[in-house]
N, C-alpha and C positions, 0 to 999 in steps of 0.2 A: 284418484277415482278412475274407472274402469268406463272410457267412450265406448260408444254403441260400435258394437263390433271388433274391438279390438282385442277381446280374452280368447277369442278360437285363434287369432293369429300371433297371438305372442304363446302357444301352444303348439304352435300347428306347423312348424317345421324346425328339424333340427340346427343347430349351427357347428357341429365339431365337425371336424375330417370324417370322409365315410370310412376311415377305417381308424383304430388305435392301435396306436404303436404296440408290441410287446410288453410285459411287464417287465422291469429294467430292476437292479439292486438299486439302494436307497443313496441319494446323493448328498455331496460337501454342499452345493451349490447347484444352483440354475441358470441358464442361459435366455437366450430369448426363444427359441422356440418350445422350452419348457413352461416361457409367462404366458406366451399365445397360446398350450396347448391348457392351461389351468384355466383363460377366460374362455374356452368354449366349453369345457367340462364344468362351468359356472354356469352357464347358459344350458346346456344339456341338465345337469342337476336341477336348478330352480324348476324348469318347465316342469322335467317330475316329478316334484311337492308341489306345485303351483298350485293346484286344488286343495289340497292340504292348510297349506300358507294362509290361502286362503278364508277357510274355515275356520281358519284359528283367531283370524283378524276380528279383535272385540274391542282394542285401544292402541288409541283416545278412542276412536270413534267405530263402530262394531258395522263397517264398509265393506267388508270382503273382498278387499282387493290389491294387499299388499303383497301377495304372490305375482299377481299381475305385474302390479307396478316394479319388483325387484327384476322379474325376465324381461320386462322394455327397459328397464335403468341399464342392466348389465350386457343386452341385448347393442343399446345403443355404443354404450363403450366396445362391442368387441365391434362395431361397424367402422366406428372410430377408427381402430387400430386398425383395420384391415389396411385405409387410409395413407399408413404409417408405409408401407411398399413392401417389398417379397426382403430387399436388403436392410433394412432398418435396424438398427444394434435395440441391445433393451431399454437402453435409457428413453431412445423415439418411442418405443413401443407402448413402455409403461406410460410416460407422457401423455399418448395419444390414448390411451384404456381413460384417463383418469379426468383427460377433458370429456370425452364421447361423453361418460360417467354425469357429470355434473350437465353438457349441453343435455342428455337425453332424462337426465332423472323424473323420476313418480313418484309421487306421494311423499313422505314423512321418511320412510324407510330406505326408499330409495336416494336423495341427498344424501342418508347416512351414511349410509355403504358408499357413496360416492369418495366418500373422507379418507375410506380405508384403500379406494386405486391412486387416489390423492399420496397416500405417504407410500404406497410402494413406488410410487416414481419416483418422490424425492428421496427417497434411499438410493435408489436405481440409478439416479443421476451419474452416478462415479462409475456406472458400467460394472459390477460384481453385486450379485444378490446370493448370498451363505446366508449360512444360520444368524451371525451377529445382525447383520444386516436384516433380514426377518425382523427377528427381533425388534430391530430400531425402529421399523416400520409399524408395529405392531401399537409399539407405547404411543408413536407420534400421531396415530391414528383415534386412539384412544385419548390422549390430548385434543386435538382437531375436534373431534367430537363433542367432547364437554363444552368446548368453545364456538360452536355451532349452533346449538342447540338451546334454546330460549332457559327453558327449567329442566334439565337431565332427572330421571325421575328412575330410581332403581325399578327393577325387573323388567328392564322393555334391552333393547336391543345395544342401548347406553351402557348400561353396567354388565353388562354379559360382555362386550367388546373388553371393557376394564379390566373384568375378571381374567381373561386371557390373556391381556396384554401384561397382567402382574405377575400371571404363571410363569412364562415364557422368562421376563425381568429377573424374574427368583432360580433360574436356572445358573446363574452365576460364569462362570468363564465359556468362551464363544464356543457351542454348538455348533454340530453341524445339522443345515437345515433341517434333514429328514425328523430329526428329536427335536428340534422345535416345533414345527408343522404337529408334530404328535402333540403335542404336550402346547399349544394352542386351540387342537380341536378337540381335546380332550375333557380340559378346562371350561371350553365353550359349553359342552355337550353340558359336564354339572349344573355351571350357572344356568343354562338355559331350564332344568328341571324345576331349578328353584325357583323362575318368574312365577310360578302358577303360585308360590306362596309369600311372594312381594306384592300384590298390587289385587284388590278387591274385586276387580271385573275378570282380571284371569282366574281366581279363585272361583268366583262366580259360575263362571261359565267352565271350569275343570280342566281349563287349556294354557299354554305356555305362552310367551309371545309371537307372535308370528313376524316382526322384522330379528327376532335376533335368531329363530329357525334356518332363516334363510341367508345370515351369517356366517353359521355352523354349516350348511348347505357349501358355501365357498368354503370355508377352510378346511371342510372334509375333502372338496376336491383338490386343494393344492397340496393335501396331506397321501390323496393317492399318484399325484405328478411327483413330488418329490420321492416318497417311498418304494415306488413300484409296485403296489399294492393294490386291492381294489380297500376303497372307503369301509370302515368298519360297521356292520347293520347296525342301525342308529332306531328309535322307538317312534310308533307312525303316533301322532296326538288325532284328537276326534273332540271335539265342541260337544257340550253338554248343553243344551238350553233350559234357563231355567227363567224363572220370574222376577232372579235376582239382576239377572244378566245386564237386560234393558239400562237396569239402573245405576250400578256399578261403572258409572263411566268416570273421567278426569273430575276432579273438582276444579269448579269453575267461580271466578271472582264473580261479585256483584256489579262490580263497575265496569265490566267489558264489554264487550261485543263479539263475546266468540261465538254465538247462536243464540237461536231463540226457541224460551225452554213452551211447546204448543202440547197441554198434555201430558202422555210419555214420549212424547219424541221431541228428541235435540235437531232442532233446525237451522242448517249455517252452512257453509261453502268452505267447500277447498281451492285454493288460489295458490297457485304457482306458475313463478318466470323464471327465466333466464335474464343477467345482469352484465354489462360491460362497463368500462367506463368507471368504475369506483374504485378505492383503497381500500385496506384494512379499517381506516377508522371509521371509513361512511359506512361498511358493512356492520360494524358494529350498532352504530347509531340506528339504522336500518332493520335491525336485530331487536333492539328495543324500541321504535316506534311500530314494528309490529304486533311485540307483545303487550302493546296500548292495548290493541282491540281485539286479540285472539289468541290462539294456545296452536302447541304443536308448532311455533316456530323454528324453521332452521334455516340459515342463511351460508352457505358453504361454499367455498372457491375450489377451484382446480390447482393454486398455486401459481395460473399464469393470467391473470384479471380477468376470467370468467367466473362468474356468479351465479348459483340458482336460491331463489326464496321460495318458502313452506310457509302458509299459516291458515289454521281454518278459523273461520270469522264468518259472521253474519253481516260485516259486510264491506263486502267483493268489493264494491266499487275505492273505497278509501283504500283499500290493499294496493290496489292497482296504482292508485292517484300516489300513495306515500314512493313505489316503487317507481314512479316516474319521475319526483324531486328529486331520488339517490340516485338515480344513474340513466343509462340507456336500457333499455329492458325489450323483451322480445320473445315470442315462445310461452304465451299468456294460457295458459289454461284455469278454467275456472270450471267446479261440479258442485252439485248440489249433495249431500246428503242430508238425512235422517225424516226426509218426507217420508210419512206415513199418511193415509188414507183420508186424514180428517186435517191435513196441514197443507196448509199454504204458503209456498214457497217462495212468492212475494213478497209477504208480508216484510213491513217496513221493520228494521229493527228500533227497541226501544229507545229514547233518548237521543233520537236523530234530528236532528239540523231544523231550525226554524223555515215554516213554509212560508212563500211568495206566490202572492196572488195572481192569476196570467198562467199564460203558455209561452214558451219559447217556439221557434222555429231553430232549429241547427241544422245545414246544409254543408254538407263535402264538398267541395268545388274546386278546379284548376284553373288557372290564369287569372291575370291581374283585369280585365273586364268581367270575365264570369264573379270576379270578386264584388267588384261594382254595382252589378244587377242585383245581385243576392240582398247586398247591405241597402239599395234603395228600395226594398221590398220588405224588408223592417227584418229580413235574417242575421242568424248569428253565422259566420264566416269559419268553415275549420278547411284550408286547404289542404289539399293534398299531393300538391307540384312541389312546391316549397320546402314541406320537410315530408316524413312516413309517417302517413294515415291507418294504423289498421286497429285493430280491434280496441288495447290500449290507451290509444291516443283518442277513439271516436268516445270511448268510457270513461276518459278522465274530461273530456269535454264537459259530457254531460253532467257528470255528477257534481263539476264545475260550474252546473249552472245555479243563475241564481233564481230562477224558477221549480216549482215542484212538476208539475207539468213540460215535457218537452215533444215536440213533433219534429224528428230526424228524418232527413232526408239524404240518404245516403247514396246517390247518383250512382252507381254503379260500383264503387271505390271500394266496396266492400262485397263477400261474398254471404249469400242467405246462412249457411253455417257460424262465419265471424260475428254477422249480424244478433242472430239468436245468443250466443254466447253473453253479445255486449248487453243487451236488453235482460238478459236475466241478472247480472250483476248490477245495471243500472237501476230496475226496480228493489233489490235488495238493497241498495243504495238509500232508498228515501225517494227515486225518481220514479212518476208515471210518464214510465216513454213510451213511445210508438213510432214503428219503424214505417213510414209510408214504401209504396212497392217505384219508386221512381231509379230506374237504372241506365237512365243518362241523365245530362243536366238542362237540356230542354224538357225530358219530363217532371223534372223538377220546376222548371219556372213558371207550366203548367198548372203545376198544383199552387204553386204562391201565389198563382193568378186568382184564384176561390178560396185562397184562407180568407177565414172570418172570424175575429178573434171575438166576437160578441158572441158566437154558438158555442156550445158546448163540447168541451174539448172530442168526444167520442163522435161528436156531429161533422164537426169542422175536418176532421179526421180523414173520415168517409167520404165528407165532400172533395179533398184533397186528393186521396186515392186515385176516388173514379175518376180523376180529371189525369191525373197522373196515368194510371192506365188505358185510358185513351186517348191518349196522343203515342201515334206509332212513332218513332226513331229510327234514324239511320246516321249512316258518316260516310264521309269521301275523305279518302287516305290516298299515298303516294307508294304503289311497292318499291318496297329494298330490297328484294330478290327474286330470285325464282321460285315460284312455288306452285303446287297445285291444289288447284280451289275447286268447291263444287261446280265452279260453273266452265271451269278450264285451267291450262295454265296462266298464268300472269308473268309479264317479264321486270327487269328492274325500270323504273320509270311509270310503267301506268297506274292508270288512276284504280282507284278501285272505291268499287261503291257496294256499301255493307248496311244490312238490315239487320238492327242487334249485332250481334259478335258473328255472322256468316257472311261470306262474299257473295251480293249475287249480281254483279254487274263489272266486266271488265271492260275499261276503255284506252285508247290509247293516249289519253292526257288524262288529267282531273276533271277540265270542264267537262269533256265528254262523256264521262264516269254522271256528273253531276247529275248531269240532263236527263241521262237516261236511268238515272237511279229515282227521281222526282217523278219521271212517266210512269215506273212502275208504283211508287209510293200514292202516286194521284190517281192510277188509275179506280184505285178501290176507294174513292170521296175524298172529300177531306175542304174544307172553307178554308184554313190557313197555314202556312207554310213558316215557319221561327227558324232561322241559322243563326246559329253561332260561329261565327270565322275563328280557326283558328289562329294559332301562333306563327305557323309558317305560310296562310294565306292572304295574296294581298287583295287591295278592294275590288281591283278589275275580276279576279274570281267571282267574286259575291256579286258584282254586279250583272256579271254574263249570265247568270245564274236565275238573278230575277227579272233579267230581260227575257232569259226563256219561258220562265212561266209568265209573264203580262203575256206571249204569242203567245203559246198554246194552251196556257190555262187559263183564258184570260179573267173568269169567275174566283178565282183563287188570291186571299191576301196572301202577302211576300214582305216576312220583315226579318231585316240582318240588326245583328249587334255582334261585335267585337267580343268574343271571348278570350283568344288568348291562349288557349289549351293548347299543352304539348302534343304531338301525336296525329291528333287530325287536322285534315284541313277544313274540314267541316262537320258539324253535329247540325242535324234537319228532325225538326218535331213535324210532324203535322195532325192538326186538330181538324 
């Protein structure tokens, strides 16, 4: 799926050398600066159809945005490589193309293609890429593929890979590359003509498919690296819309969860990670419990235990939760499609999980007192010192809840973008969450101070909020170096005292940081004073602290507890 803003920059600058080589005679072989010069002429080529690609994009799901997603997939692999150093032989090169490939992939299309920098590494591995080698690359790609891929479904980008890969096979004693490259993008080009008479939405709508376009896109160019040629003019395609179109999408089980049918529009989410941490057989496994509850599955390696998964489903949140059982996961994106006008993108999908009466509280928290306080306050505990908290881990909480209802508080640990992302998966999920606005963990215990689980969950809400956002915060930290802040330089040692994430108080300890961070926090009201100590401070800190404010504020409560938290030495609410 195509982030706000991101299709003018994956268009919007070149990445080949600003000049091309001459056109050269047609080679035995390629070296490594002929693999580098093919991934930016990948990268120059896609951007060019990118709109095209685009347009063409009607399946599975008629998104327009697999031209996108193929110039960030292959974008990321030549980032990759670059990675790889000026001296790198081809075997690092291709290597480093085939993980970027798989870390950065998009959409359905993009893992596939990933499959295809996948085997030209492992070919490449022995250092000499000729024609046989092509070749091998070509079939094992075309293997990889079928085996990635939940249901391989002729006319999409699956059997057009096949089709070239068997041309190429049928060429019999080893070639040299330049005639295989030919007779790869040759064979492509056919198959590709024929999608539009394999599959009912491409008919439909009078268009080809648009990931296997952008297949023939690469192997047009490594067909003009190898030959010295420029790419043969190849036919532009143009989207037809018709009344067929809409409807002509994948067929879809009765029993899944791949979206939800509102109308004429298909309502479900695209969900893609990145994977460490598993084998071959867990990807497997992982392969089929996502094709439980959605279509368009592909779970694809690099060949060196990095993984990315594909699946669109209605719902995000179990995608996430299954991909957290198989492995370490990271790099979580989640998009909506086929909201039209009269649908609602919330909405629960069918057949989802029995509800529980109540609300939860879930709070993000660090250290083993902020732990304390939380759970005697009737919260559910998700740290985030302990293990990595981010979007994934806040999403499988919830959906982990046994509550329908949940009230998150997410202390700062997360950012308002991570945030919005989790809450749209967690409602698609079957949860009504809500994100309270608490961005430290005193404005959090703020708000726990006025939950009221007798109101109404929208009530209780609001009351939580407001209490949450009035209580201003601050911290006292110790600097680790030099640096300069709005209010001056700081050296290593002093204290520093921070309102939100800025410095406005430098001292030459902490305490004096403290003191004078408090004068400023009091000077604009405030009845009471909440610290948290952290991990690295001790009691005589918190104590100097509130003996300052009994002298000078003497109207002011002052109350410490023990948090624990790495990082500061203190978090200060004032109510």
């Amino acid at each position: 799926m195509v982030e706000h803003g991101e299709k003018s920059m994956a268009v919007g600058r070149p990445m080949s050398p600003p000049m091309s080589p001459p056109m050269s005679p047609p080679m035995s072989s390629i070296g490594v600066e002929e693999l580098r010069l093919w991934a930016y002429r990948c990268v120059d080529g896609l951007t060019a159809r990118c709109d095209e690609i685009n347009e063409l994009n009607v399946f599975p799901i008629a998104d327009s945005d697999t031209g996108t997603n193929l110039v960030f997939t292959i974008r990321a692999a030549v980032e990759s490589m670059r990675t790889a150093g000026a001296d790198a032989g081809i075997a690092a090169v291709a290597a480093a193309l085939a993980q970027g490939s798989i870390a950065g992939a998009r959409g359905n299309s993009g893992v596939i293609l990933s499959q295809l920098l996948r085997a030209v590494a492992e070919v490449a591995a022995d250092g000499e890429f000729d024609g046989a080698a092509l070749t091998s690359a070509l079939v094992r790609a075309a293997d990889l593929v079928v085996d990635v891929v939940s249901v391989p479904v002729d006319g999409t980008i699956v059997s057009v890979l096949g089709s070239s890969a068997r041309a190429v096979a049928n060429l019999g004693q080893p070639r040299d590359i330049a005639v295989v490259a030919r007779c790869a993008a040759e064979s492509a080009a056919v198959a590709l003509d024929h999608t539009r008479h394999q599959l009912p939405a491409l008919r439909a709508a009078g268009v080809v498919d648009a990931g296997a376009l952008g297949l023939l896109v690469m192997l047009d160019a490594l067909c003009g690296v190898v030959t010295g040629s420029e790419p043969p003019p190849r036919q532009r395609y143009h989207r037809q819309v018709t009344t067929e179109t809409s409807r002509a999408v994948m067929p879809r089980s009765n029993n899944r969860l791949d979206s939800v049918q509102v109308g004429e529009a298909i309502v479900g989410y695209e969900v893609l990670y990145q994977l460490s941490d598993i084998d071959d057989a867990t990807a497997i496994e992982l392969r089929r419990a996502l094709t439980e509850i959605g279509d368009s599955v592909v779970v694809a390696g690099d060949g060196n235990g990095s993984w990315s998964a594909h699946v669109h489903t209605a719902n995000a949140g179990l995608a996430v939760d299954i991909g957290i059982g198989a492995g370490r996961i990271h790099g979580v994106r989640i998009a909506a499609f086929g909201a039209g006008e009269n649908c609602d993108t919330a909405t629960s999908p069918p057949g989802d999980s029995v509800e529980f009466i109540g609300r939860e509280i879930l709070a993000v928290v660090a250290g083993d007192g902020a732990e304390q306080l939380y759970l005697a306050e009737g919260a559910r505990v998700l740290r985030c010192d302990t293990t990595e908290v981010g979007p994934t881990q806040l999403c499988a909480a919830i959906v982990g809840s046994g509550h329908t209802e949940v009230l998150v508080l997410p202390n700062g640990a997360l950012s308002a973008q991570e945030l919005v992302a989790v809450s749209v998966a967690s409602r698609n999920a079957g949860k009504d969450v809500l994100m309270l606005p608490s961005a430290s963990m005193v404005q959090g215990l703020a708000a726990l101070a006025v939950h009221d689980p007798t109101k109404e969950g929208v009530d209780d809400a609001f009351t939580m909020s407001e209490a949450a956002a009035g209580t201003r915060w601050a911290s006292v930290r110790i600097a680790e170096g030099r640096a300069l802040t709005w209010v001056g330089t700081c050296e290593p040692g002093d204290g520093l005292g921070l309102v939100g994430r800025e410095v406005v108080v430098i001292g030459p300890d902490a305490i004096t940081a403290g003191c004078n961070l408090l004068d400023q926090l009091l000077s604009a009201g405030g009845e009471m004073v909440t610290m948290l100590l952290g991990e690295s401070a001790h009691d005589e800190f918190g104590q100097r602290l509130a003996e300052y404010v009994a002298e000078h504020h003497p109207v002011v409560e002052f109350v410490i507890y023990r948090g624990g938290q790495p990082g500061d030495m203190a978090q200060l609410g004032v109510e």
